[in-house]
N, C-alpha and C positions, 0 to 999 in steps of 0.2 A: 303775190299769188303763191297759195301753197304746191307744195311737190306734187301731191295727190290731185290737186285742182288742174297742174298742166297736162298730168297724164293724163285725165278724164278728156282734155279737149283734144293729145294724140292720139287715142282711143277713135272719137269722133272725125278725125280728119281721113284715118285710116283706116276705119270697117264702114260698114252698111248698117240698118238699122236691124235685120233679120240677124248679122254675125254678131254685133253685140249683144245679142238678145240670146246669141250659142254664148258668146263671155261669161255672161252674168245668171246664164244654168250651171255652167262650170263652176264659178266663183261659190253658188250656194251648194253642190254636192263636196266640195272642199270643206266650206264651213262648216256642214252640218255631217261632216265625218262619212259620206258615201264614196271617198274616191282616199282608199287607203293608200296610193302610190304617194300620192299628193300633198302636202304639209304646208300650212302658212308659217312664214319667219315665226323663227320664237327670237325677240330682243331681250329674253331675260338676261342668257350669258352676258349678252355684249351689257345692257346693265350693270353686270354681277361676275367681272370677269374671274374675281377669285374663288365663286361660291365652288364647291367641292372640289377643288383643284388640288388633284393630287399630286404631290414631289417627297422628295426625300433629302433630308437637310447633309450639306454637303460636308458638315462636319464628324467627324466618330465622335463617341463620347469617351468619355474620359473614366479609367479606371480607378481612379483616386484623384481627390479635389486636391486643388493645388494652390491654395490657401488654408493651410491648415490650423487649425488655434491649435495654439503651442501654451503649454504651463508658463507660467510668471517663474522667468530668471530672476535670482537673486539679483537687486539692485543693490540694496547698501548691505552690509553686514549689521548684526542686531549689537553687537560691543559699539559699532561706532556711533548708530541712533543710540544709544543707552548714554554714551559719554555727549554726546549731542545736546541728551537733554539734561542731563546733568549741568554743563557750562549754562543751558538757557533758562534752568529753571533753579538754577543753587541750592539742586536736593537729586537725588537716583530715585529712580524710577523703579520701582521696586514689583517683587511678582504679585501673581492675581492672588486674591487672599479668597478662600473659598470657603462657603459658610460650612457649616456640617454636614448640612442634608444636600450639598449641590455637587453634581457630578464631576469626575478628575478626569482630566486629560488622559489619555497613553503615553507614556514614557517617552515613548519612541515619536512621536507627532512632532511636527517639526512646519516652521512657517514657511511656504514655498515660497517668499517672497525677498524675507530677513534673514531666515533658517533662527529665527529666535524656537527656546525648545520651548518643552509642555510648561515651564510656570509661568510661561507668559502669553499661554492661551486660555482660551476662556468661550463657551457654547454661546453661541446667538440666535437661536432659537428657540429658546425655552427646551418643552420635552420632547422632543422633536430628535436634539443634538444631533445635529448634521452636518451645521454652518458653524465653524468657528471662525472667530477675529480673532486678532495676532492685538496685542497690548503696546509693541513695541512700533510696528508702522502704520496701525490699522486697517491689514489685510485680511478681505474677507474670502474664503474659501471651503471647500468640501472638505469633512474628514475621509470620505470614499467615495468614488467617483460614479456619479446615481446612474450612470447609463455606460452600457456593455458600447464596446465596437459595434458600431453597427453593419450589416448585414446587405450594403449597399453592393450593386454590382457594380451600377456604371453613372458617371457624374454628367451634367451638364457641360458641354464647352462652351456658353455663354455667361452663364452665372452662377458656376460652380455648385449648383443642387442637387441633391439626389433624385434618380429616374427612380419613378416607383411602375411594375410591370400590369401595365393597360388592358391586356388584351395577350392570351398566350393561344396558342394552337398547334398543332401536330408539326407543322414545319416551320414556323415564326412565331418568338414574342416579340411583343413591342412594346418599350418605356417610353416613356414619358416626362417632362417636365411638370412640374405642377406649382413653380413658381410663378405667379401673376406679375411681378416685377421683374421680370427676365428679359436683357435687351433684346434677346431674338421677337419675344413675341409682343414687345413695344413695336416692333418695327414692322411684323407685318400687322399690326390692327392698323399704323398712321398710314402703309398704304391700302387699304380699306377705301372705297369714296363713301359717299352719305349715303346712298342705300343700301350699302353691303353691311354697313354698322347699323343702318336701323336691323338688318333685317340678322347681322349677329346677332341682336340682344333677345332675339327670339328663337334662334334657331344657329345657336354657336357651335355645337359639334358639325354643323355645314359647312366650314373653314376651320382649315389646319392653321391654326396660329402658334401653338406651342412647341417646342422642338419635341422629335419624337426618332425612335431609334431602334429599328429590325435588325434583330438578333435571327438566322438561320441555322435549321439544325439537322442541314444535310451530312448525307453520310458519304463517307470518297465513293462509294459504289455507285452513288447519284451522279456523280460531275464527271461521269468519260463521256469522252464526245461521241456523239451517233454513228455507227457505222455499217456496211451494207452487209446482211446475211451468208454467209455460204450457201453457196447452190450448190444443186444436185451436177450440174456439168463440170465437167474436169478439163481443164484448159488442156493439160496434157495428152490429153486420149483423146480429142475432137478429129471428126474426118478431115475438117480443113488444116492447113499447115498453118504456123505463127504469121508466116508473112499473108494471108489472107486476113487472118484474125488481126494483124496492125489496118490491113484495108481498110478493115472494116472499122474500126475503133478510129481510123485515119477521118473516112467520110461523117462519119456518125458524132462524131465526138470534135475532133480540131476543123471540121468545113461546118461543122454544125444542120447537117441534113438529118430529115428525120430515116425514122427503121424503115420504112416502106421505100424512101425514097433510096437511101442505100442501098437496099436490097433491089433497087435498080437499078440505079448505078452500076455494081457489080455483075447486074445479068449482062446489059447491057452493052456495056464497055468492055468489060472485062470475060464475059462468058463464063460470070461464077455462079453455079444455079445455090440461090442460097435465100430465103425466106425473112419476113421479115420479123418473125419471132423467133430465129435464131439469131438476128442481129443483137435483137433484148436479151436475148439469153445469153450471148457471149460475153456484152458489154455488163450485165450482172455479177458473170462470175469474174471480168477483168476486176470489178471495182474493189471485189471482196480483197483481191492482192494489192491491188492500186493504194487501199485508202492505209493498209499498215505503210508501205513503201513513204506517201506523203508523209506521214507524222515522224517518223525516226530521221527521212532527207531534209525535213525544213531546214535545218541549223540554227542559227544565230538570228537575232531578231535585233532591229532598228529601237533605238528611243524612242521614236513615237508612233503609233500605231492607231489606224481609224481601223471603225468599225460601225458597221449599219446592218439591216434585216431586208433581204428582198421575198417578195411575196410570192408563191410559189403555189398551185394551182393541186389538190391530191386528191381522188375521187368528191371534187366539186367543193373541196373545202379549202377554204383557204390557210396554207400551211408557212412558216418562217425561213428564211435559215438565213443563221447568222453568220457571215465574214467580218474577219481583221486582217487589212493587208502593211505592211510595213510600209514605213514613208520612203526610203532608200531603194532600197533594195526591191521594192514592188512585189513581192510573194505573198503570196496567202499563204498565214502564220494559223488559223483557226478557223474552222466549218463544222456550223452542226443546223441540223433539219429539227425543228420544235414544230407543234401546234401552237404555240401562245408564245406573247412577243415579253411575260413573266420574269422574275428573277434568277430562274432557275437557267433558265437557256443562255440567259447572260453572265453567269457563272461559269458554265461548264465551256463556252464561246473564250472567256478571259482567260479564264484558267489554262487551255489549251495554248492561248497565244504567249502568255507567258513564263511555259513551261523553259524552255531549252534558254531563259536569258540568262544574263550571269549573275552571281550571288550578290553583287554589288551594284550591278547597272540599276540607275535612276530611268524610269521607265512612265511614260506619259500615254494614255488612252485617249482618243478623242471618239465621240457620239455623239450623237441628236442630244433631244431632250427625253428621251425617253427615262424616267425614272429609275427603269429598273437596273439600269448601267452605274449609277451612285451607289445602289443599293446592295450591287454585287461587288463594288470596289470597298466599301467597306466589311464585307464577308472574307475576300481575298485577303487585306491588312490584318486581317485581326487573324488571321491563319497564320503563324509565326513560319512555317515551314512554307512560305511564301515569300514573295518579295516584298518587302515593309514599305517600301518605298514610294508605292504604285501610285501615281497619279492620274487625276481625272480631269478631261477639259471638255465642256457641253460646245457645240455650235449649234443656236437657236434661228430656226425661221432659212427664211431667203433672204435677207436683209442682213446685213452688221449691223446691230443697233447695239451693240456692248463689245469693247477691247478685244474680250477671249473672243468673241463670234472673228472678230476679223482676224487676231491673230493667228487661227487654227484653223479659215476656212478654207484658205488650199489642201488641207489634209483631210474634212470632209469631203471636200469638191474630188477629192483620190479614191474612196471610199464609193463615191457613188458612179464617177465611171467604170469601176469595177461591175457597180452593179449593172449597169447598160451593157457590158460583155457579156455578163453572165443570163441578161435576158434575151440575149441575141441568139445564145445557144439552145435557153429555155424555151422560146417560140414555137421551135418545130414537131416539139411533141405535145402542144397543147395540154397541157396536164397530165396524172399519171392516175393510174387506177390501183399502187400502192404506195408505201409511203416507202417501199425497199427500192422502188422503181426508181423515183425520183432524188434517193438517196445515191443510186448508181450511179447517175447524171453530174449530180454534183462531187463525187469525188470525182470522177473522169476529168471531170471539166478542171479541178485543180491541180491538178495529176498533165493536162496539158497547157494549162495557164501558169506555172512554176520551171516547167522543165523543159517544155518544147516552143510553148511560145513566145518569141523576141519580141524584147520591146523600143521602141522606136528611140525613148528615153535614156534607155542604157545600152545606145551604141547598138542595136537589133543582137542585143545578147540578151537569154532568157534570163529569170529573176533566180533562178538556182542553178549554178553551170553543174554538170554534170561527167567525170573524167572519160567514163563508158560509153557515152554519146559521142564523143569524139571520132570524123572519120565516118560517121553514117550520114550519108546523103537524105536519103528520104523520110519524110513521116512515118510511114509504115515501119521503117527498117525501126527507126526511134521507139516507138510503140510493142515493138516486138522487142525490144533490148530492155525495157521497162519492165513487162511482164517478166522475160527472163530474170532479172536482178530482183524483183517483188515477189516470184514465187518461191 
């Protein structure tokens, strides 16, 4: 009995004949496109798991092939084939005798293989003389060599051929392979199944099979990492004193309450009459000092460093931001708020984190599968005033089904309880109505997740100790010594 057949008879055991009769109105404003919420399965993909499946191949290319043809070294000397043939043939071997009308060598021409000179060369070409043979070994070769250095940028790291450029545009070109016998793209056509190879042979630019290679041609101005505005308030000159303003950055920010609810808290308890759009506005103007403060205090960064994208809610749209926290040391090393999960945010994400490493440290990224994490590690390499070194490790899926996924998955599984903290603070403000708002939020939030908050793992000591912290009891007091060191 088929699938479809059993379901038909739980269908029958569990409705009436009027509810099936609602089923099968349903099932036809689905089919015939009336109920746009609604979509029957498409089994294409799963058919067709490769059809447009975009990645980026984990290799750079290469700036010069490295198999290079090389000229013909002299093997024997032309005196000792001359005496050679002499003992073989009991007579010398004598030079080319040239009719009248037939053209003469250059003086200077010399066999690249014998180093026999001009009288014992001779054109093999007719009128052409291009190709001369050598008399003495009979090597055949150019008088000048018919093709310039070519004008290649970047080779193959499979099969050494030249990328010719695909596709160029204002922020990326992209090369290409265009060898058909290239082991890369033997290997992904054999994993192809039978329909994805019928349906190549009609529609090939629908699968990336060739190795291919994005060149980015951002400017340093592009790659600073996001940071939150100067406002109009002056932390200095505010009615309330510092140690209200740590209160308030205390509840708002390290209790993770939202502004309204603060702004009760403090009436409340406290007897601070204080609104809840001054809470936003003070936590705006903290962050503008806060977010210089994190980037100069991170220090030194761990060998290996995860990094993921949590989703983030900005006038109804859904916005990014990218974290790398250090394996050790647990600090968040790099944050930035994008629109798009692109190459570009993953750039400016990387580049941040491993700004302050040392000129030598061997230095290991780990991420999803997201593409654009490849794509920016080869932008960073190829930036020499960078670290050469930088390596990349994917963890795919929820599952280890490959080496690297289980080797490196305790350093994604690091990466995304981060992000569980970071949505725990996220929650209370249910989105933001700019993107400056929620850009405040998230420097706060690292600004007390680096320096105030202890971690259970490292002994309840924060992930960046701090000398000036020392001796302050409270959050507040913390918060207010922050500010002071930040502005």
């Amino acid at each position: 009995m088929s699938r479809i057949a059993r379901f038909v008879i739980w269908i029958c055991s569990k409705f009436t004949k009027n509810e099936i009769q609602e089923i099968i109105a349903g099932l036809l404003d689905v089919l015939e496109n009336r109920n746009p919420e609604v979509k029957p399965k498409d089994d294409f993909k799963e058919k067709h798991p490769n059809y447009r499946k975009f990645s980026v191949d984990s290799l750079a290319p290469l700036t010069e092939p490295q198999h290079v043809k090389k000229e013909p070294t002299p093997s024997l000397d032309w005196r000792d084939l001359l005496a050679s043939y002499h003992k073989k043939h009991a007579k010398p071997l004598g030079p080319v005798k040239y009719r009248a009308s037939s053209p003469r060598i250059p003086e200077l021409t010399r066999c690249p293989s014998c180093q026999a000179p001009h009288d014992y060369l001779y054109y093999n070409d007719g009128m052409k003389r291009s190709q001369l043979r050598c008399k003495v070994c009979g090597q055949l070769f150019q008088q000048e060599k018919r093709f310039r250095k070519g004008k290649t940028k970047y080779y193959c790291p499979y099969c050494q051929h030249a990328l010719f450029t695909w596709k160029q545009k204002k922020e990326v070109t992209i090369y290409k392979c265009s060898n058909n016998a290239c082991p890369h793209r033997i290997r992904k056509i054999n994993k192809l199944n039978e329909r994805e190879k019928a349906l190549a042979q009609k529609r090939s630019s629908q699968f990336k099979l060739t190795y291919q290679y994005r060149e980015y041609h951002y400017q340093p101005n592009e790659l600073a990492p996001s940071q939150p505005e100067k406002q109009a308030v002056d932390l200095q000159n505010i009615h309330n004193g510092p140690h209200i303003l740590g209160l308030v950055l205390a509840f708002y920010v390290s209790f993770a309450l939202s502004a309204r609810k603060t702004a009760l808290v403090l009436r409340s308890v406290f007897s601070i009459p204080i609104s809840y759009q001054t809470v936003l506005n003070y936590a705006a103007a903290a962050a503008f000092y806060c977010h210089g403060f994190n980037l100069s205090h991170k220090g030194s960064i761990d060998k290996i460093s995860a990094g993921d994208e949590a989703y983030i809610k900005v006038m109804a749209k859904h916005h990014f931001v990218f974290f790398f926290i250090s394996s050790k040391s647990l600090k968040i090393t790099s944050y930035h708020l994008a629109t798009t999960r692109d190459t570009l945010p993953a750039i400016i994400a990387m580049k941040e984190t491993i700004r302050t490493a040392d000129p030598n440290q061997t230095l290991i990224l780990v991420t999803d599968g997201n593409p654009s994490y490849p794509a920016a590690i080869h932008f960073l390499n190829a930036d020499r005033s960078q670290n050469p070194s930088l390596q990349h490790r994917k963890v795919i899926g929820l599952q280890n089904l490959d080496t690297e996924s289980q080797e490196f998955r305790p350093y994604k599984q690091l990466i995304e309880r981060l992000n569980r903290t970071f949505k725990h603070h996220l929650k209370p403000s249910h989105g933001f109505n700019s993107a400056n708002g929620a850009l405040a939020l998230i420097t706060l939030f690292v600004t007390h997740y680096n320096f105030l908050r202890p971690h259970m793992s490292l002994d309840y000591k924060t992930p960046v100790t701090l000398p000036e912290l020392e001796g302050i009891a409270t959050i507040q007091g913390k918060w207010a010594k922050i500010l002071s060191l930040a502005a």
